[in-house]
Phi, psi and omega in degrees: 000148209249152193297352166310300151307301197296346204255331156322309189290287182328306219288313182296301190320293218275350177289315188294318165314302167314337182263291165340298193309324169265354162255000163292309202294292198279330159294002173272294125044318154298308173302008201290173168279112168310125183303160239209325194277102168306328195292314196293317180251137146318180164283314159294346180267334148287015178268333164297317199265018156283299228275348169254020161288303166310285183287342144322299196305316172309304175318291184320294188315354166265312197288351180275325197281315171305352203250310144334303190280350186271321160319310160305323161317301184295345183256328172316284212307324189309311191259037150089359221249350191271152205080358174250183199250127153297005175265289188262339191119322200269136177322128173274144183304154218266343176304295190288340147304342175285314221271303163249079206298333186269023195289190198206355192239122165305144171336297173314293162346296195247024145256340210269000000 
C-alpha cells in the first residue's frame, strides 16, 4: 500500500477516535449512578433512568472495542502490516478498508 493511502487511513482512524472521544464526553452523563431516593423519582421513572443507564453503558462498551481496534490499525500502520489479513497473509481488499479501516480479515478469511 503505497504511503498516500496509509496517510489516508491514519487520517480517517484519528478523525473517528476523535469523534468516539466526543460521544464519550456527551455520554457520560447517562452512566451516572441512578438515585435510590423513590420520594425525588417515581419507580417507573427509575426503572427508565435504569434502564437508560444501562443502554449508556452498552453503548460506551462498543465504542471502547472500536476504539481498541482503530488503534491497533494505527499500530498496523506503524508497523508496515496494514492491510494485510492477519489469517493469511494476504492484502485486504481496499473497498473493504473503506468500509471498516479496523478490519484484521480478508473477505475469504472472515467468511471461511
Amino acid at each position: 500500500m503505497n504511503d498516500n493511502a496509509l496517510a489516508r487511513y491514519r487520517a480517517r482512524i484519528t478523525a473517528r477516535l476523535a469523534e468516539i472521544d466526543e460521544e464519550d464526553a456527551r455520554g457520560r452523563e447517562g452512566q451516572e449512578t441512578v438515585a435510590l431516593d423513590q420520594q425525588a423519582i417515581g419507580r417507573l421513572s427509575r426503572q427508565d433512568a435504569l434502564q437508560s443507564q444501562a443502554m449508556a453503558r452498552a453503548t460506551h462498551a462498543r465504542r471502547d472495542i472500536e476504539r481498541r481496534r482503530l488503534r491497533a490499525a494505527l499500530d498496523r500502520i506503524d508497523d508496515g502490516e496494514f492491510g494485510y489479513c492477519e489469517d493469511c497473509g494476504e492484502e485486504i481488499a481496499p473497498a473493504r478498508l473503506e468500509l471498516d479501516p479496523g478490519t484484521t480479515r480478508c473477505i475469504s478469511c472472515a467468511s471461511g
